[in-house]
PDB file of N, CA, C and O in Angstrom, chain B, residues numbered from 101:
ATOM      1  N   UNK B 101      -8.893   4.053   5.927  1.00  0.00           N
ATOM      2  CA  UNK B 101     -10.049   4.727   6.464  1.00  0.00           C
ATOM      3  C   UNK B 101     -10.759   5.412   5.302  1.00  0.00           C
ATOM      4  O   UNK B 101     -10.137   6.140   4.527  1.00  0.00           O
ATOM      5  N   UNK B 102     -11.915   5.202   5.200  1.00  0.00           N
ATOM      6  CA  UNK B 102     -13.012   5.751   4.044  1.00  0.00           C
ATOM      7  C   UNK B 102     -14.143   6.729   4.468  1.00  0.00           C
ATOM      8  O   UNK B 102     -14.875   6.118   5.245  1.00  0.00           O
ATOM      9  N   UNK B 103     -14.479   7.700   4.319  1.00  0.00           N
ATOM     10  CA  UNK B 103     -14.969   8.600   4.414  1.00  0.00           C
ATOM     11  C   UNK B 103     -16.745   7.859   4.139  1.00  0.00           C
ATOM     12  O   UNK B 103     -17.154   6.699   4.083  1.00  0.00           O
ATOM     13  N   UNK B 104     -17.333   9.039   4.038  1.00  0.00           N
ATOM     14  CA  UNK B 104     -18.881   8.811   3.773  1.00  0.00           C
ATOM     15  C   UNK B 104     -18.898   8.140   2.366  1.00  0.00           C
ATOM     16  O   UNK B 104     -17.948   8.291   1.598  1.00  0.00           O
ATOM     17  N   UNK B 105     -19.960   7.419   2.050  1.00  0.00           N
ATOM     18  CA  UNK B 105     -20.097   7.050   0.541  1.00  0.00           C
ATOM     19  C   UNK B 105     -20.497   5.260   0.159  1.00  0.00           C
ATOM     20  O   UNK B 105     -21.370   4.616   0.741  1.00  0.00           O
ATOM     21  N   UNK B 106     -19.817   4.866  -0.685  1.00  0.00           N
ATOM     22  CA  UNK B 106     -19.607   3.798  -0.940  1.00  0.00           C
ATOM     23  C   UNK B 106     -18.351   2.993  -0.288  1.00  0.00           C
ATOM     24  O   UNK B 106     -17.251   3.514  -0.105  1.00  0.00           O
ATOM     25  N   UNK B 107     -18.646   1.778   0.005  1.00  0.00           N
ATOM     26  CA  UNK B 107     -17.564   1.237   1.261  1.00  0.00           C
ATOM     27  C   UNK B 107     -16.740   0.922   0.053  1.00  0.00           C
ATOM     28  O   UNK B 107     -17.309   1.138  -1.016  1.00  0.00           O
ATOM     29  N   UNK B 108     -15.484   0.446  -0.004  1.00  0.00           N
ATOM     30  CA  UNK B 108     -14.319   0.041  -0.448  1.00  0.00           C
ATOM     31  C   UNK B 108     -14.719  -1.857  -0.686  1.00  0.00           C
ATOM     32  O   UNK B 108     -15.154  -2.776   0.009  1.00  0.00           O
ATOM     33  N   UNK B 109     -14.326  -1.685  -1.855  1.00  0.00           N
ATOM     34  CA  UNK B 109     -14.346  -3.714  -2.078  1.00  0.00           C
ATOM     35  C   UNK B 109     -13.127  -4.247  -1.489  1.00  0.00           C
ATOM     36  O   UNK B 109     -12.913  -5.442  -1.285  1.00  0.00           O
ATOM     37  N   UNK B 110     -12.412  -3.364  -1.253  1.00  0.00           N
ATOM     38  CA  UNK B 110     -11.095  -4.137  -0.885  1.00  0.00           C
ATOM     39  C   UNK B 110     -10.358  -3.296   0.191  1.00  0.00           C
ATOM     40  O   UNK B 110      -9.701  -2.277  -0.018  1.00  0.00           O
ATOM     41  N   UNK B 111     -10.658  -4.099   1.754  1.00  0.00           N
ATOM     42  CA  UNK B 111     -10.255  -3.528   2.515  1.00  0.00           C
ATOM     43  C   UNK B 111      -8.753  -3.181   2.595  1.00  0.00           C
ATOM     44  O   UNK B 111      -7.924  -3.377   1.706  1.00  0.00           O
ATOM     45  N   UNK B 112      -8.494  -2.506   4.088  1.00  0.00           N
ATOM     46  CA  UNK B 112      -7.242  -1.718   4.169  1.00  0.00           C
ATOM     47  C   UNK B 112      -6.545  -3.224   4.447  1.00  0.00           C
ATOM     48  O   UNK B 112      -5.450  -3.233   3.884  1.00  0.00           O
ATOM     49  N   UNK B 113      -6.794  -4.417   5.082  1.00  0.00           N
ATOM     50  CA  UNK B 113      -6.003  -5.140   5.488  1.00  0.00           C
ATOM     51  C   UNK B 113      -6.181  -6.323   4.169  1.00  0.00           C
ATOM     52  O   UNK B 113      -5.674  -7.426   4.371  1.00  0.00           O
ATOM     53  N   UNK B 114      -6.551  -6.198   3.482  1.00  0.00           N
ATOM     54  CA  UNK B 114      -6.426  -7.133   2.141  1.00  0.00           C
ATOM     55  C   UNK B 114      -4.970  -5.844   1.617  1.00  0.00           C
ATOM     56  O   UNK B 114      -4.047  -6.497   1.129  1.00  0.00           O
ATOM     57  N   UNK B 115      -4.741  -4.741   1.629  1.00  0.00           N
ATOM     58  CA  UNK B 115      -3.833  -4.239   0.657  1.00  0.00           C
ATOM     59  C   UNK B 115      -2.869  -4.405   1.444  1.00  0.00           C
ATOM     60  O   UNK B 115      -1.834  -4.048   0.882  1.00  0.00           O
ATOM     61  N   UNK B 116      -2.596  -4.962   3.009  1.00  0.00           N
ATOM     62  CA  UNK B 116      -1.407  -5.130   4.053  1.00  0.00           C
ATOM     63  C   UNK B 116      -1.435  -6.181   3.511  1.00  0.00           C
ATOM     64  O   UNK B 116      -0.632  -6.147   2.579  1.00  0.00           O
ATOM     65  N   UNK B 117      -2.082  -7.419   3.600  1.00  0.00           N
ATOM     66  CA  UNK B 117      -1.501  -8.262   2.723  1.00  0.00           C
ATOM     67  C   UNK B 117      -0.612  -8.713   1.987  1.00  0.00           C
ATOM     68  O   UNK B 117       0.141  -9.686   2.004  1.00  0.00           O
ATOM     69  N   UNK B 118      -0.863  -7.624   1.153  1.00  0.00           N
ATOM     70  CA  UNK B 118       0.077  -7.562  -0.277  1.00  0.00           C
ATOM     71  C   UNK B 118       1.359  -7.464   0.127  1.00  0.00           C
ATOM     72  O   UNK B 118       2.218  -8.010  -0.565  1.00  0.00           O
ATOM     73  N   UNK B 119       1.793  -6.641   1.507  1.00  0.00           N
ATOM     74  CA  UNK B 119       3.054  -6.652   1.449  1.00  0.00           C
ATOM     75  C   UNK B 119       3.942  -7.584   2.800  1.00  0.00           C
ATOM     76  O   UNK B 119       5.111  -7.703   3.166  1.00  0.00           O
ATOM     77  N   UNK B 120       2.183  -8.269   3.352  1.00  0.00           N
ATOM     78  CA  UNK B 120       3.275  -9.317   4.091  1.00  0.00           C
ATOM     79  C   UNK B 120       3.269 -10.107   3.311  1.00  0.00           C
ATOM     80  O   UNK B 120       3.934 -11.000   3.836  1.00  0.00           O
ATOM     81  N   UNK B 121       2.850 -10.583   1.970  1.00  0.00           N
ATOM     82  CA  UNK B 121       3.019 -11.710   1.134  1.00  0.00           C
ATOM     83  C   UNK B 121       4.289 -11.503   0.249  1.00  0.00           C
ATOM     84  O   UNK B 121       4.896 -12.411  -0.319  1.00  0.00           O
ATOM     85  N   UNK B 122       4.558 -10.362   0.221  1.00  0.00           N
ATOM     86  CA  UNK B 122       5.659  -9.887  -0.586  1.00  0.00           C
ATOM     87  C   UNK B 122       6.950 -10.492  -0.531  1.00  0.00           C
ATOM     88  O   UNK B 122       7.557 -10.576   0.537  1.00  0.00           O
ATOM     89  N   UNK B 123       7.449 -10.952  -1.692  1.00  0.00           N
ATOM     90  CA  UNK B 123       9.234 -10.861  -1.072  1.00  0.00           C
ATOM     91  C   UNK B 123      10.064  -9.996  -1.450  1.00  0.00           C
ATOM     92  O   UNK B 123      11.243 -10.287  -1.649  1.00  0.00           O
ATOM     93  N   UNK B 124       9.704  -9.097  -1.568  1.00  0.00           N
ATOM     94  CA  UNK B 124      10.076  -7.784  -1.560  1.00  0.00           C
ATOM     95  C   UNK B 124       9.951  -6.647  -0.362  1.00  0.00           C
ATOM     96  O   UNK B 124       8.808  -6.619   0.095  1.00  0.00           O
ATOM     97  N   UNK B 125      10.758  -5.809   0.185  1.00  0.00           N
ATOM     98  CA  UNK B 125      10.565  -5.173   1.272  1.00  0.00           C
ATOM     99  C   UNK B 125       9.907  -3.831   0.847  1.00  0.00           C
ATOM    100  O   UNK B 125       9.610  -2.991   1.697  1.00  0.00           O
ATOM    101  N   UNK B 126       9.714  -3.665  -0.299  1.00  0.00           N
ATOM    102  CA  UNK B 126       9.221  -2.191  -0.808  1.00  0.00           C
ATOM    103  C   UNK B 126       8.495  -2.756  -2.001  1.00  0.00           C
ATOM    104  O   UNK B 126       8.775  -3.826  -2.542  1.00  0.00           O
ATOM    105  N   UNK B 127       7.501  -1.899  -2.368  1.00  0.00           N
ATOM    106  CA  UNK B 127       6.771  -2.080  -3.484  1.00  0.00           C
ATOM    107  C   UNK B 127       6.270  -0.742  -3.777  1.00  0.00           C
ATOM    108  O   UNK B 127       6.001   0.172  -2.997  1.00  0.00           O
ATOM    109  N   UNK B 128       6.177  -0.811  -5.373  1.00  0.00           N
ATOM    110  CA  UNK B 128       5.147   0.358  -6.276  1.00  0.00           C
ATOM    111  C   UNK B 128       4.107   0.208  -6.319  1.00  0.00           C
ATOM    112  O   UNK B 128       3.565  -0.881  -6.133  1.00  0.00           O
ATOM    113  N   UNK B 129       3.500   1.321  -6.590  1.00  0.00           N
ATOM    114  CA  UNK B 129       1.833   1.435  -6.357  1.00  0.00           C
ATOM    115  C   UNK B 129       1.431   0.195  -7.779  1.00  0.00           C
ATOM    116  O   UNK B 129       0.480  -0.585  -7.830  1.00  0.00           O
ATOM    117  N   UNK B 130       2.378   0.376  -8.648  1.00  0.00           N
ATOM    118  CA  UNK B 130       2.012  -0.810  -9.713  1.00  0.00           C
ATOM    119  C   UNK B 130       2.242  -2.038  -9.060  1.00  0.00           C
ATOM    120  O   UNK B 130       1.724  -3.039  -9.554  1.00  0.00           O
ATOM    121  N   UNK B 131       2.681  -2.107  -8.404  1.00  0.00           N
ATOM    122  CA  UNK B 131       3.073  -3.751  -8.255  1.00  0.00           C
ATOM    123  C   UNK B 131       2.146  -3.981  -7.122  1.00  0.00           C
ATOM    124  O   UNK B 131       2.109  -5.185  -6.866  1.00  0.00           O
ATOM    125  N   UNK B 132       1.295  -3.194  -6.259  1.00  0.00           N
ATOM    126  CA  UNK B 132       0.358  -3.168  -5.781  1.00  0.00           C
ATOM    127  C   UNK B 132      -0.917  -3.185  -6.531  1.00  0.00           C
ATOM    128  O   UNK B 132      -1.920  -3.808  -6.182  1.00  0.00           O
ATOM    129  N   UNK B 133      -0.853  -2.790  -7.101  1.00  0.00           N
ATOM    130  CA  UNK B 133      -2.312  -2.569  -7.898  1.00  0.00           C
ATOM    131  C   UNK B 133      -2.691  -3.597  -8.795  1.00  0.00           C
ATOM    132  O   UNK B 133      -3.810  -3.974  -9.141  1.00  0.00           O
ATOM    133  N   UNK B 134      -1.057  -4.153  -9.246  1.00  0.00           N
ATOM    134  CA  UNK B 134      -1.315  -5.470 -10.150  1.00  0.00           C
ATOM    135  C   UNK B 134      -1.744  -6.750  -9.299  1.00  0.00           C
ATOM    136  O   UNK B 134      -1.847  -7.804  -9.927  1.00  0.00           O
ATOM    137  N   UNK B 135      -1.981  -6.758  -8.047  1.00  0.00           N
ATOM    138  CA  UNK B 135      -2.109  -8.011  -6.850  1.00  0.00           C
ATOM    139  C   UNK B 135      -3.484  -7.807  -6.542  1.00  0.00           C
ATOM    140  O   UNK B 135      -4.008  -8.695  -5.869  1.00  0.00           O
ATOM    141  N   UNK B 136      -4.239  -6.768  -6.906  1.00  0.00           N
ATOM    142  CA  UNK B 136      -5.372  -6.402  -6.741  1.00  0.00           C
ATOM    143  C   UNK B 136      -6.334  -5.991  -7.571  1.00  0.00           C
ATOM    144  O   UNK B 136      -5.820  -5.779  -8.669  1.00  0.00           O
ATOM    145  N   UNK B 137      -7.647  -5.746  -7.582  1.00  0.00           N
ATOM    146  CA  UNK B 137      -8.943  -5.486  -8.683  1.00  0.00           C
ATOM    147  C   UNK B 137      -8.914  -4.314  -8.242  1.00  0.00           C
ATOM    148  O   UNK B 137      -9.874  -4.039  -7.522  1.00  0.00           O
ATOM    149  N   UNK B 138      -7.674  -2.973  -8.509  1.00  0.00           N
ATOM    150  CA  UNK B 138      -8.109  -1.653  -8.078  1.00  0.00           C
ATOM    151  C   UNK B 138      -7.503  -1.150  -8.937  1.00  0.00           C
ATOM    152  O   UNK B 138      -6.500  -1.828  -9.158  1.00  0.00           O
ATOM    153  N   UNK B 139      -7.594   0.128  -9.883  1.00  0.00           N
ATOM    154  CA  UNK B 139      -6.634   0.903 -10.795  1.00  0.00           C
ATOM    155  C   UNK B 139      -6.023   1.442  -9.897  1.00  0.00           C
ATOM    156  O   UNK B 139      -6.357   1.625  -8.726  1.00  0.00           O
ATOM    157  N   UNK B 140      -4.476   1.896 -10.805  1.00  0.00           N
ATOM    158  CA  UNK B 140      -3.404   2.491 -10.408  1.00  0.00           C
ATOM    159  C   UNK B 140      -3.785   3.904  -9.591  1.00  0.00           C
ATOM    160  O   UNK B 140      -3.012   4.260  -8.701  1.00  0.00           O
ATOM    161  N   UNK B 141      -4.925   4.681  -9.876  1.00  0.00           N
ATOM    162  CA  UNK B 141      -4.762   5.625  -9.516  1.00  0.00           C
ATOM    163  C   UNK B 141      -5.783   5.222  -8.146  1.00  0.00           C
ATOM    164  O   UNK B 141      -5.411   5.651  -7.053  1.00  0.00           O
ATOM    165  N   UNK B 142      -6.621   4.685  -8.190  1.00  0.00           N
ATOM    166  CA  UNK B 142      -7.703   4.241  -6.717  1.00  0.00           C
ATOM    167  C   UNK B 142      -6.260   3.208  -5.698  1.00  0.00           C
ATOM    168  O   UNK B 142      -6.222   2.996  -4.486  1.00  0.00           O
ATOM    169  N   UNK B 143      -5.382   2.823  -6.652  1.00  0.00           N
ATOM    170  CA  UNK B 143      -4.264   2.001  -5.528  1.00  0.00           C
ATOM    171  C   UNK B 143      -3.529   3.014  -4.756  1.00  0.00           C
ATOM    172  O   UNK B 143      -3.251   2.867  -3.566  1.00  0.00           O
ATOM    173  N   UNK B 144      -3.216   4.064  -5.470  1.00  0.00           N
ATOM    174  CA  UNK B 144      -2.538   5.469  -4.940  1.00  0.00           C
ATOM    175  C   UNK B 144      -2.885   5.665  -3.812  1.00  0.00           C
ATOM    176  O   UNK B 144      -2.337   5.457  -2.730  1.00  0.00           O
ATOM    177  N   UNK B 145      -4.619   6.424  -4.336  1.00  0.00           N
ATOM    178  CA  UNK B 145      -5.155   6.762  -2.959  1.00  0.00           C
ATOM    179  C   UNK B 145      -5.712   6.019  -1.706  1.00  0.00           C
ATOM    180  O   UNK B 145      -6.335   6.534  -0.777  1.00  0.00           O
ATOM    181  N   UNK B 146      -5.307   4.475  -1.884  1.00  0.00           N
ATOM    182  CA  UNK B 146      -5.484   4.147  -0.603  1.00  0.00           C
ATOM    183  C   UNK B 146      -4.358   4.023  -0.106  1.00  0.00           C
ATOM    184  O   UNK B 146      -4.465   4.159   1.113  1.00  0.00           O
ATOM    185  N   UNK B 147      -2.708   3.722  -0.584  1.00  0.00           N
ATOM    186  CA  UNK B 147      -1.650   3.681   0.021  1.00  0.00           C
ATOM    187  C   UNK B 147      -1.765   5.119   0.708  1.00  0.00           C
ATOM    188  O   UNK B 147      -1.705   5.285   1.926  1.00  0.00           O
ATOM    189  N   UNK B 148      -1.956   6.241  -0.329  1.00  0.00           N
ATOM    190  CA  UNK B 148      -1.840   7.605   0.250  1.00  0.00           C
ATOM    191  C   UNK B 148      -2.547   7.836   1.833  1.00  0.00           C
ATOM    192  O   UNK B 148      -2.008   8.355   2.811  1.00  0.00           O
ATOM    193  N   UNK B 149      -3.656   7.378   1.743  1.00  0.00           N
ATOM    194  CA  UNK B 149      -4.242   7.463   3.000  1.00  0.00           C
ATOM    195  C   UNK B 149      -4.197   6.136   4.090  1.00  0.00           C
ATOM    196  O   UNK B 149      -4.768   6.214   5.177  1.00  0.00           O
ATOM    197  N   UNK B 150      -3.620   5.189   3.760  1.00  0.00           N
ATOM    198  CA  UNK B 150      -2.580   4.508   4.620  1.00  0.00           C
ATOM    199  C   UNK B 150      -1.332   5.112   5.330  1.00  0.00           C
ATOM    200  O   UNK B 150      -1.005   4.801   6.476  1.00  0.00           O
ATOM    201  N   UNK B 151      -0.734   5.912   4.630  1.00  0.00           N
ATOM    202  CA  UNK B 151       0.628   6.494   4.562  1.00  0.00           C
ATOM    203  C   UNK B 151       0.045   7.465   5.413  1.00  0.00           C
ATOM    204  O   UNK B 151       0.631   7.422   6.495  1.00  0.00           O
ATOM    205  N   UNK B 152      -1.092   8.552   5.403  1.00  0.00           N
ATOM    206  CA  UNK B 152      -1.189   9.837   5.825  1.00  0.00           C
ATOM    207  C   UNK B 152      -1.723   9.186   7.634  1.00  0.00           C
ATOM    208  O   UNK B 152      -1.466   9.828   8.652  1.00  0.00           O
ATOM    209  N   UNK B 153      -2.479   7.819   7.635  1.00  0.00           N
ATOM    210  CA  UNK B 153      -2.741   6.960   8.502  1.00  0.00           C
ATOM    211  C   UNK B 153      -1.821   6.893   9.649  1.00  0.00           C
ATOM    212  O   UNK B 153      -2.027   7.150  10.835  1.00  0.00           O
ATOM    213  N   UNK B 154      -0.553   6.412   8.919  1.00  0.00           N
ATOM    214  CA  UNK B 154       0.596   5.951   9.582  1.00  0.00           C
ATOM    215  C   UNK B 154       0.963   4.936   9.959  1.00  0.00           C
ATOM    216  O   UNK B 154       1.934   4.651  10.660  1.00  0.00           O
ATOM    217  N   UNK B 155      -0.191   4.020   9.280  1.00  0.00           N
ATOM    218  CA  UNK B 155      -0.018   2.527   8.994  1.00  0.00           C
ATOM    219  C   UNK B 155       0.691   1.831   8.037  1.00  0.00           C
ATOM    220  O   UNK B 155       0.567   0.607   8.074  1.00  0.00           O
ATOM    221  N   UNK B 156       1.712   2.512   6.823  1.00  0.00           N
ATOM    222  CA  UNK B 156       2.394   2.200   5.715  1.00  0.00           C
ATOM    223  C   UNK B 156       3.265   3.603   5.705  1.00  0.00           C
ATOM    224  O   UNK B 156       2.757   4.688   5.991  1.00  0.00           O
ATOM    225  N   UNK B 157       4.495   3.447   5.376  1.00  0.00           N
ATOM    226  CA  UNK B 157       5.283   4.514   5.184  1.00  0.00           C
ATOM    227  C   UNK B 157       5.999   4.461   3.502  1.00  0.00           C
ATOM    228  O   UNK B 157       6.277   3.384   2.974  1.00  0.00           O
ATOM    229  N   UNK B 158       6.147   5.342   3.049  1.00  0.00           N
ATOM    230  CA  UNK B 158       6.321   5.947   1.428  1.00  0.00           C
ATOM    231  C   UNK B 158       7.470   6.883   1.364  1.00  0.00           C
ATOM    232  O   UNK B 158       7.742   7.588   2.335  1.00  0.00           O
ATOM    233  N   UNK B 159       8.202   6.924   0.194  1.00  0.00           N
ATOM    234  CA  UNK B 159       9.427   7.921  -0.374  1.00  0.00           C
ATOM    235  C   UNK B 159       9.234   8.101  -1.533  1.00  0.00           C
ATOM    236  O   UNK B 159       8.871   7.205  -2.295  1.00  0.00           O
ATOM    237  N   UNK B 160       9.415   9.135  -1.827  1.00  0.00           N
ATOM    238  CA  UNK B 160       9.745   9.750  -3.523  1.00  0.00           C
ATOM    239  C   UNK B 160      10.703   9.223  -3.651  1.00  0.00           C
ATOM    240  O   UNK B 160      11.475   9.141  -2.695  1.00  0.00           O
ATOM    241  N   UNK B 161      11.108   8.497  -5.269  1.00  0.00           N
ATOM    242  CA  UNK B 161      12.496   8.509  -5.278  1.00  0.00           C
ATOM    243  C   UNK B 161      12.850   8.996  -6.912  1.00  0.00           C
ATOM    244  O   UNK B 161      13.758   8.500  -7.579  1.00  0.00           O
ATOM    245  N   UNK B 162      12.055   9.918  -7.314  1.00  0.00           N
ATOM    246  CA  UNK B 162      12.046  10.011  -8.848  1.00  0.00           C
ATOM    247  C   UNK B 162      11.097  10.880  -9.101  1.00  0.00           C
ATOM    248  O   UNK B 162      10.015  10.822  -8.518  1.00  0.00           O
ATOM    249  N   UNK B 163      11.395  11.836 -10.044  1.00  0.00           N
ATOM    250  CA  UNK B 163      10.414  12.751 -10.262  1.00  0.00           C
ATOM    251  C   UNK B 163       8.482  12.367  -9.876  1.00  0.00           C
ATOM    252  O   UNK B 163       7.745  13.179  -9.316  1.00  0.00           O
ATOM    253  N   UNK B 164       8.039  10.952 -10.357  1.00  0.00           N
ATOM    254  CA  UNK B 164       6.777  10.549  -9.912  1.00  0.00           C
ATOM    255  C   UNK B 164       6.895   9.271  -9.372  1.00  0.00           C
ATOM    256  O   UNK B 164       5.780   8.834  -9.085  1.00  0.00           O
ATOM    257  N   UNK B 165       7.948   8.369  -9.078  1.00  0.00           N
ATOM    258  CA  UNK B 165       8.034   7.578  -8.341  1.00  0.00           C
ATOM    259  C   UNK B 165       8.170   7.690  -6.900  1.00  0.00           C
ATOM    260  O   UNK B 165       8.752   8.480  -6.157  1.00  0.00           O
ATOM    261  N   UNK B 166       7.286   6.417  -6.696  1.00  0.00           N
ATOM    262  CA  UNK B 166       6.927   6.575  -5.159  1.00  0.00           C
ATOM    263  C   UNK B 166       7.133   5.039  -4.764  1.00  0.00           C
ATOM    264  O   UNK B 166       6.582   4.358  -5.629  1.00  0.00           O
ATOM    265  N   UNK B 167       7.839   4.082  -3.582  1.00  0.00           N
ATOM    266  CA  UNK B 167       7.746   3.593  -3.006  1.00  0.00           C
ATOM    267  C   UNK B 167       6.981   3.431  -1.405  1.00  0.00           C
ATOM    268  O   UNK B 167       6.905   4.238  -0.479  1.00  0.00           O
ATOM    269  N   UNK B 168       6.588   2.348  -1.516  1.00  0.00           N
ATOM    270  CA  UNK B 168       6.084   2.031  -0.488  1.00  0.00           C
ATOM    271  C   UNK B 168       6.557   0.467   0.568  1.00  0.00           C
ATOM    272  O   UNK B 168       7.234  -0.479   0.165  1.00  0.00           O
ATOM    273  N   UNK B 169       5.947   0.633   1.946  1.00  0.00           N
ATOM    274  CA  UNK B 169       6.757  -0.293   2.374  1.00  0.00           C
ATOM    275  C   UNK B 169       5.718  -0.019   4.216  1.00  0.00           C
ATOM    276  O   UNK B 169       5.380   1.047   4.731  1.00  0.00           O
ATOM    277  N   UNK B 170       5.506  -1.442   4.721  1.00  0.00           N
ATOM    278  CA  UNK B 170       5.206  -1.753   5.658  1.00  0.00           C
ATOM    279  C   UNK B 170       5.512  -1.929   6.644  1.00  0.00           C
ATOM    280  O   UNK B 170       5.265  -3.111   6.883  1.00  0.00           O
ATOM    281  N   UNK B 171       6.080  -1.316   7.739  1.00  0.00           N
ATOM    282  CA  UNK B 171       7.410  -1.483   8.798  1.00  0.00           C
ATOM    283  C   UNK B 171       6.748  -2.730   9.229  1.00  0.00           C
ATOM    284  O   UNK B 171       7.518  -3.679   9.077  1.00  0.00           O
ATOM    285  N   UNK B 172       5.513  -3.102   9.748  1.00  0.00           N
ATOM    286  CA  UNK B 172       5.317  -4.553  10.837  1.00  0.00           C
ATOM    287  C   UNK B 172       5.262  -5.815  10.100  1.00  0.00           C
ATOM    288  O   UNK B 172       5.257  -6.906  10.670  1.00  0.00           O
ATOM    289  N   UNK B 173       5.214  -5.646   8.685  1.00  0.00           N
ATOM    290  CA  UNK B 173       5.765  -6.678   7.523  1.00  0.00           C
ATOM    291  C   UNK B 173       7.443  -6.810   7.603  1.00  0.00           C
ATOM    292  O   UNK B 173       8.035  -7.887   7.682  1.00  0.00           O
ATOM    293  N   UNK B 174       7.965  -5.725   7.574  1.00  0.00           N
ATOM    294  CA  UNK B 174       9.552  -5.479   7.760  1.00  0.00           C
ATOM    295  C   UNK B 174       9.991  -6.724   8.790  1.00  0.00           C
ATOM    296  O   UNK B 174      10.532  -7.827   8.705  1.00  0.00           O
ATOM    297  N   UNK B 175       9.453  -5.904   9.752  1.00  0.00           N
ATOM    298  CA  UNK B 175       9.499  -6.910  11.394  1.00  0.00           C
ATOM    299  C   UNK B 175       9.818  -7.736  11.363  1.00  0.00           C
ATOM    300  O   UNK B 175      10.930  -8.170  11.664  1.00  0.00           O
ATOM    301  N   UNK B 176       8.757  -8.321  10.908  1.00  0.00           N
ATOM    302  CA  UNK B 176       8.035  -9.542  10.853  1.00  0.00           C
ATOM    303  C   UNK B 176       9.399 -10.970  10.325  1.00  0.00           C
ATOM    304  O   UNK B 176       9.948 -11.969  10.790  1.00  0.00           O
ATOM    305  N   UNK B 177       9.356 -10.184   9.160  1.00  0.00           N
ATOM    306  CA  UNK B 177       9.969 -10.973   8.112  1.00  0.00           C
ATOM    307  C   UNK B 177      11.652 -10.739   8.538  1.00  0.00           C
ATOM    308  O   UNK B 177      12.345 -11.756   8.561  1.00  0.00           O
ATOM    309  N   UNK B 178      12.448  -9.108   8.948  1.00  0.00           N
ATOM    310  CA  UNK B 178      13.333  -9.222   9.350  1.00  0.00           C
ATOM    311  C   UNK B 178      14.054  -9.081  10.425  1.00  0.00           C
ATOM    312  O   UNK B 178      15.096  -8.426  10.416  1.00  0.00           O
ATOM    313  N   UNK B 179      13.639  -9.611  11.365  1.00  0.00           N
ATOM    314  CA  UNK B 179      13.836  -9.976  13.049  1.00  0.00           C
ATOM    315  C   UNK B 179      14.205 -10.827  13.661  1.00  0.00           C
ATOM    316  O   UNK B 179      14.206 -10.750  14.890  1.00  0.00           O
TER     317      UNK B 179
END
């Protein structure tokens, strides 16, 4: 979800994508950002506001590491 302004080149469901294409069940904002035309820190803030959404869920696991991860990709793939 994007506020007033300039629209986003790359919607919220191009960055879901990324992680039903994944074979990985978790991913970094780098390994997101590298699948996409967005810097690390503009990849942040859209997981962040995915995450705050409640459409993608996230963990610290390291002083600045952050994982991320898609439960209906999860599903999907492990069901």
């Amino acid at each position: 979800m994007s506020g007033p302004g300039r629209q986003p080149s790359i919607t919220d469901d191009k960055i879901l994508v990324v992680f039903r294409t994944s074979s990985d069940p978790f991913l970094t904002t780098k390994e997101v950002s590298d699948q996409l035309e967005l810097g690390r820190r503009g990849t942040y803030d859209r997981l962040t506001n995915l995450a705050d959404d409640g459409r993608i869920k996230r963990k610290k696991v390291g002083e600045s590491a952050v994982i991320w991860w898609f439960p209906a990709a999860l599903k999907e793939k492990y069901s």
